[in-house]
C-alpha positions as CSV (number, residue, x, y, z in Angstrom):
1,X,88.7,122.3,91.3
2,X,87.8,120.2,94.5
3,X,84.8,122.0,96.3
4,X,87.3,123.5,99.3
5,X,89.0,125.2,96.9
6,X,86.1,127.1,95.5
7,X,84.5,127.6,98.3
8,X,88.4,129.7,99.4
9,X,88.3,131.2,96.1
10,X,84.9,132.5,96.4
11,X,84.8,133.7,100.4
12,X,88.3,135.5,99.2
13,X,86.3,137.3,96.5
14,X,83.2,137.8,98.6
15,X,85.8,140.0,101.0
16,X,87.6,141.5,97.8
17,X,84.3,142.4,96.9
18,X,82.0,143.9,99.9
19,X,84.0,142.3,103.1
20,X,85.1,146.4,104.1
21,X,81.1,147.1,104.3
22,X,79.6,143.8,105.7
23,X,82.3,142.1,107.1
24,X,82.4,138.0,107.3
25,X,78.9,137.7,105.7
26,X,80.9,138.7,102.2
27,X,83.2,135.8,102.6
28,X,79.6,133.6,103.9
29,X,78.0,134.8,100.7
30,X,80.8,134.4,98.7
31,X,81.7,131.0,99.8
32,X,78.1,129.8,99.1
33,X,78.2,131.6,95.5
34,X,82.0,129.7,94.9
35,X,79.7,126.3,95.2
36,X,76.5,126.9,93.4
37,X,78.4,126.5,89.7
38,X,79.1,123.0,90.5
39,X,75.2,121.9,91.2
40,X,75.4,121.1,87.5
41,X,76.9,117.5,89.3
42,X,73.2,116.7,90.6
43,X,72.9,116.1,86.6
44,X,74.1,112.5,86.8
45,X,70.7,111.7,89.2
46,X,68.4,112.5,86.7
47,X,69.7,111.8,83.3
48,X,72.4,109.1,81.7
49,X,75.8,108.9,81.9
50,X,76.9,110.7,79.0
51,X,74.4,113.9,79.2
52,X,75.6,114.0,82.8
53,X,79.1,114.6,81.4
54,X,78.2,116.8,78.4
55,X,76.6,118.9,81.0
56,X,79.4,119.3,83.5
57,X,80.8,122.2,83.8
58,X,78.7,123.0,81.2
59,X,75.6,126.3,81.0
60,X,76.4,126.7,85.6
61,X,80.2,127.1,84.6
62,X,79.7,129.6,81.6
63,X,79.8,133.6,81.5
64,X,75.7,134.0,80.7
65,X,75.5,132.0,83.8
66,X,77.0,134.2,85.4
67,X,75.8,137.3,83.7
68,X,71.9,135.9,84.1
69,X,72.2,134.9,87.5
70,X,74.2,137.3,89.7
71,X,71.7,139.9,89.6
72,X,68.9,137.1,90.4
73,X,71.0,135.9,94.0
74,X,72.1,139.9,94.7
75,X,68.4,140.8,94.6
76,X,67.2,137.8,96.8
77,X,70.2,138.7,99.5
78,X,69.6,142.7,98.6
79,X,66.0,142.0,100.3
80,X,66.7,140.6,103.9
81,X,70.0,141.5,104.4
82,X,70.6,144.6,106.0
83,X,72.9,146.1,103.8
84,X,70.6,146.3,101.1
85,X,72.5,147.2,98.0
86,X,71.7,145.4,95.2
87,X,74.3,146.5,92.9
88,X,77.1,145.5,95.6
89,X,75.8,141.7,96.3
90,X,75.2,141.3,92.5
91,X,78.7,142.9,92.0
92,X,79.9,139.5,94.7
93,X,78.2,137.0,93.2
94,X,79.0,138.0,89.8
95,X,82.6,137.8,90.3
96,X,82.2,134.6,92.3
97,X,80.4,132.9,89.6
98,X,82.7,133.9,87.2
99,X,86.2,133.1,89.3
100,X,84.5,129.5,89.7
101,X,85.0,128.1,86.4
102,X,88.1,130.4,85.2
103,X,90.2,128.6,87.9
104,X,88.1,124.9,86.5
105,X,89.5,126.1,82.8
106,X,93.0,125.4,84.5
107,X,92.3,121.5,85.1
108,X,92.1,118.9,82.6
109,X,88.8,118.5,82.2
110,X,88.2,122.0,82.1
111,X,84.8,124.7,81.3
112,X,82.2,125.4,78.7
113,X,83.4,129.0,79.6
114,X,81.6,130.6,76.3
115,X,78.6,128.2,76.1
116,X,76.4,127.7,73.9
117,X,79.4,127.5,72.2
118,X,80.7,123.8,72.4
119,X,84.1,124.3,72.8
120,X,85.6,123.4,76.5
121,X,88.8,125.9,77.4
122,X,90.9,123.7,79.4
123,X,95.1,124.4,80.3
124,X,95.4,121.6,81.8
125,X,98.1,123.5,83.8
126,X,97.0,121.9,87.4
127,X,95.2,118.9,89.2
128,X,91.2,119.2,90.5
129,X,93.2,118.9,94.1
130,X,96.2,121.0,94.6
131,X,97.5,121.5,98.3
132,X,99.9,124.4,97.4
133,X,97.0,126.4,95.7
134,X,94.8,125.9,98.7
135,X,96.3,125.7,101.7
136,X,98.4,128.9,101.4
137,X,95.1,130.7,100.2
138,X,92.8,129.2,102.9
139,X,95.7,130.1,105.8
140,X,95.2,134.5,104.5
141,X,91.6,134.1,104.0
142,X,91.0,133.4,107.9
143,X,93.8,135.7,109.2
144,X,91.9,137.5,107.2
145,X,88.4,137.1,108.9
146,X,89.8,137.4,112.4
147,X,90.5,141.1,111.8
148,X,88.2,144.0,111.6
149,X,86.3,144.3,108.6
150,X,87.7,148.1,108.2
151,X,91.1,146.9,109.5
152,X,94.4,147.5,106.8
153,X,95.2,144.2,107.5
154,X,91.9,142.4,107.3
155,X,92.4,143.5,103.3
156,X,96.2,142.9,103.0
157,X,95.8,139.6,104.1
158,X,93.0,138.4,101.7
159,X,95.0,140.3,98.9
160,X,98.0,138.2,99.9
161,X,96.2,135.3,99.8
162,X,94.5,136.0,96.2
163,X,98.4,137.5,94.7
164,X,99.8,134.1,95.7
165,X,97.5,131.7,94.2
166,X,97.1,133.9,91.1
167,X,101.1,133.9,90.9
168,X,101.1,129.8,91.8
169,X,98.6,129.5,89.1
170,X,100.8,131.8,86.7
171,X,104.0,129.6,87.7
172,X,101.8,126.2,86.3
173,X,101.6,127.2,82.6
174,X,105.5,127.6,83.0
175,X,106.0,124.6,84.7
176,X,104.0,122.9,81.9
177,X,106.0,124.8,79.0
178,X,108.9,123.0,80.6
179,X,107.9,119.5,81.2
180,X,106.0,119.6,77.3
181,X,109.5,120.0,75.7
182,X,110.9,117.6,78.3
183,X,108.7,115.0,76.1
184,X,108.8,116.7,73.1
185,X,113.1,116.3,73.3
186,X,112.2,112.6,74.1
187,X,110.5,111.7,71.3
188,X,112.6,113.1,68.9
189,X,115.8,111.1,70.8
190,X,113.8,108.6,70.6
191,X,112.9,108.8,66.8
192,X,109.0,108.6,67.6
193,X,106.4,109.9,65.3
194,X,103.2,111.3,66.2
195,X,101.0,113.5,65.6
196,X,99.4,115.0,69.0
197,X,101.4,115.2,72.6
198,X,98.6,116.0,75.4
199,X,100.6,117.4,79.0
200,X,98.6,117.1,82.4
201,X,99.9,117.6,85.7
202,X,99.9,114.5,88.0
203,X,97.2,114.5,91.0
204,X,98.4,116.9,93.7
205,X,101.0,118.6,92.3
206,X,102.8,120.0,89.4
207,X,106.6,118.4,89.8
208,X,105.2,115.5,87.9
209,X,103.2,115.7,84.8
210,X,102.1,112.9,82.2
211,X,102.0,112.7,78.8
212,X,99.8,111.7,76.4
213,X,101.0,110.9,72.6
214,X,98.9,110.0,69.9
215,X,100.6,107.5,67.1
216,X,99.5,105.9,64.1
217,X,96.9,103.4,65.7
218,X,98.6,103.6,69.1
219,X,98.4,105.9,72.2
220,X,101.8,106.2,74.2
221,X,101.5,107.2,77.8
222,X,104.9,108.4,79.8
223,X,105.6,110.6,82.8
224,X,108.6,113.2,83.8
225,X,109.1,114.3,87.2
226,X,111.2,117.8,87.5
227,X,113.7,114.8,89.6
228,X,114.0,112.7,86.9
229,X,117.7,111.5,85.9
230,X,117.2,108.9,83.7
231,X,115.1,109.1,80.1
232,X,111.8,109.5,80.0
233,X,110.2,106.3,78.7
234,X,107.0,105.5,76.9
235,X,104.3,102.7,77.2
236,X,102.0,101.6,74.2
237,X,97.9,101.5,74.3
238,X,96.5,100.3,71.3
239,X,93.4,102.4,69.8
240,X,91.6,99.7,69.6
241,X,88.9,101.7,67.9
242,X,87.9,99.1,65.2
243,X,86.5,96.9,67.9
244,X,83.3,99.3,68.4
245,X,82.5,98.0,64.7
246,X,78.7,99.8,64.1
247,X,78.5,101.3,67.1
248,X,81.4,104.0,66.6
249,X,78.0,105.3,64.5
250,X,76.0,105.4,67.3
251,X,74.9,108.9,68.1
252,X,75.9,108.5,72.4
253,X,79.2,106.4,70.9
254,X,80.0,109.7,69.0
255,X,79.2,112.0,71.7
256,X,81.5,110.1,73.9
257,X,84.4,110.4,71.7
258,X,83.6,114.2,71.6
259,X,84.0,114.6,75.4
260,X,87.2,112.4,75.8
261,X,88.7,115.0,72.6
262,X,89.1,112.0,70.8
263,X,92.0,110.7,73.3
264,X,90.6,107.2,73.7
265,X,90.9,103.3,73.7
266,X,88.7,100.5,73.4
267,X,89.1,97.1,75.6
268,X,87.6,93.7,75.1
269,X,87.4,92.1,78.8
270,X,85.2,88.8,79.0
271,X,83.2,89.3,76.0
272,X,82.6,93.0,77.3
273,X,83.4,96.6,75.5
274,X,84.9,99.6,77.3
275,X,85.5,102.8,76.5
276,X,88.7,104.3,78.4
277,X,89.3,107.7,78.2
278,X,93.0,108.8,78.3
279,X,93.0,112.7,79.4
280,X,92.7,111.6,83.2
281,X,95.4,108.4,83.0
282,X,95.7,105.7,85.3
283,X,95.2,104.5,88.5
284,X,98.6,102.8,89.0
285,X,102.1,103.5,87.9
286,X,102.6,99.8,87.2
287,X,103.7,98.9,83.1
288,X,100.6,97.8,81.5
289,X,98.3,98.8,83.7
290,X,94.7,98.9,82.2
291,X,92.9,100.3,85.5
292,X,91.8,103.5,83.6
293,X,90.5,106.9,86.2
294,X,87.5,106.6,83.7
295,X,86.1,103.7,82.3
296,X,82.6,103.1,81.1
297,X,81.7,99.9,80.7
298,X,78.9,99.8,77.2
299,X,76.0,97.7,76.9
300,X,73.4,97.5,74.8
301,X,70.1,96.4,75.3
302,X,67.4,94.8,73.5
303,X,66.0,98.0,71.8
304,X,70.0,98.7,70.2
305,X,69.8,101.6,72.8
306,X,73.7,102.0,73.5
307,X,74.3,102.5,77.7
308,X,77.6,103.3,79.5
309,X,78.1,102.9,83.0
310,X,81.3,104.0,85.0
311,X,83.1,101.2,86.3
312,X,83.6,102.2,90.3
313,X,87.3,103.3,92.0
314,X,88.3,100.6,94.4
315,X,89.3,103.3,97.4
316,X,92.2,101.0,98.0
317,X,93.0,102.0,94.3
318,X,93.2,105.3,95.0
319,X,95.8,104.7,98.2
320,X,98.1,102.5,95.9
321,X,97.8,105.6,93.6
322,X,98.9,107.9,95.7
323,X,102.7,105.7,97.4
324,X,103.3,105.0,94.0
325,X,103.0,109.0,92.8
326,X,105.4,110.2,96.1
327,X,107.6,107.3,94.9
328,X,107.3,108.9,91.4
329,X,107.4,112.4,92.0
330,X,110.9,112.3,94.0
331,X,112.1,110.9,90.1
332,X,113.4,107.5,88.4
């Protein structure tokens, strides 16, 4: 999730946690602890493109993080502060840590929860930014801070404001269960086989969601807003995977194709490869589109070392994007 987000969910669990015996430094310390799983990000200034992804939300968003760590930060805090409990600040920043990358395992791109074991648990149940998980959450976290730290309220507050975005959360996988056999009933009207169907919400909310469906050599991408009153229609991206020729052997090729799940497509632009991967979609609702939320661009140089590079977001991309989803959401 967006760093806001965390940095709610972890000051809400700082208070859950200690904010009855020292107050608005729990939520402090627990707002700081809700961000330190997502320093894994500084990985993309010191290493290439694809390690920097195989390491996000890798080890920082895992249980043994969490596990290793929390008694390391508890004992640091334990010594100046003056509440000096080291069991109750590594008791915070344990549950921080470890709220951090169970809410992440709810987005598409999801968490290395179990690491070493390389297997990402991902729901895919609602978008990195979601304004009716936050903004309810963030409104009880500071009624919440503005009371007493032994005041009834002060914890019925930041209980409210945890029930409801665990219960919003909870409503998602429904909402999801409901749109997947909304596509699922569309491709059998439409007498489509395939052999995978991926559901994802749309960015900032869970109305719309998108679909990806995996054919013979084809991907078909298609969209269903709770709204919708006509069918739900599909639009074809061919794999394209032949064009990688000898590279698709390349060891950073194949780890690429292992991050993106294997829900990919391969462009030829100018003379130039790129590797487009599906689980995030577009950035435009217009038919055909090939502006792709991730796109690496892959070069390789003299020494048959194999590079990809993100192609950059035009921000006026990302404006387009989001007229064209409020068009979207309110249905076809």
């Amino acid at each position: 999730m967006d760093s806001l987000t965390q940095i709610v969910l972890g000051a809400a669990v700082g208070e859950a946690v200690l904010g009855k015996k020292v107050g608005n430094k729990a939520v402090l310390y627990g707002a700081i602890a809700g961000t330190i799983p997502d320093f894994d990000v500084l990985a993309s200034n010191f290493t290439d493109t694809v390690t920097a992804l195989a390491v996000h939300r890798g080890f920082t968003h895992s249980i043994v993080f969490s596990v290793l760590f929390a008694p390391i930060f508890g004992w640091i805090v334990s010594r100046y502060e003056s509440y000096k409990s080291f069991k109750g600040w590594s008791w915070l920043f344990f549950w921080a840590f470890i709220t951090h990358p169970l809410l992440d395992a709810h987005t598409t791109w999801g968490t290395q929860l179990f690491w070493p074991m390389d297997a990402r648990l991902a729901f895919k149940t609602i978008f990195v930014i979601d304004p009716l998980y936050t903004l309810p959450f963030l409104m009880f976290l500071i009624l919440a801070m503005r009371q007493k730290r032994t005041s009834l309220k002060r914890r019925r507050y930041n209980n409210l404001g945890l029930i409801i975005s665990s219960s919003y959360l909870a409503l998602t996988f429904l909402l999801k269960a409901l749109a997947f056999s909304k596509f699922e009933w569309a491709l059998h009207e439409q007498n489509i086989e395939y052999t995978q169907l991926d559901t994802r919400p749309s960015p900032m909310n869970t109305i719309l969601w998108s679909a990806n469906v995996e054919a013979d050599d084809t991907y078909l991408l298609g969209s269903y807003s709770f709204f919708d009153t006509q069918p739900i229609t599909f639009e074809k991206y061919p794999k394209n995977h032949e064009l990688l020729g000898n590279l698709s052997e390349h060891e950073k090729v194949q780890r690429m194709i292992h991050i993106s799940e294997d829900w990919y497509t391969i462009s030829r632009e100018d003379g130039q490869l790129y590797f487009n991967d599906l689980r995030f979609g577009l950035m435009s609702l217009e038919p055909n589109s090939q502006n792709f939320v991730f796109k690496y661009r892959i070069d390789v140089d003299s020494t048959g070392q194999v590079h990809f590079t993100e192609e950059a977001k035009a921000p006026r991309d990302g404006k387009k994007l989001l007229k064209e989803l409020w068009e979207r959401v309110k249905g076809n």
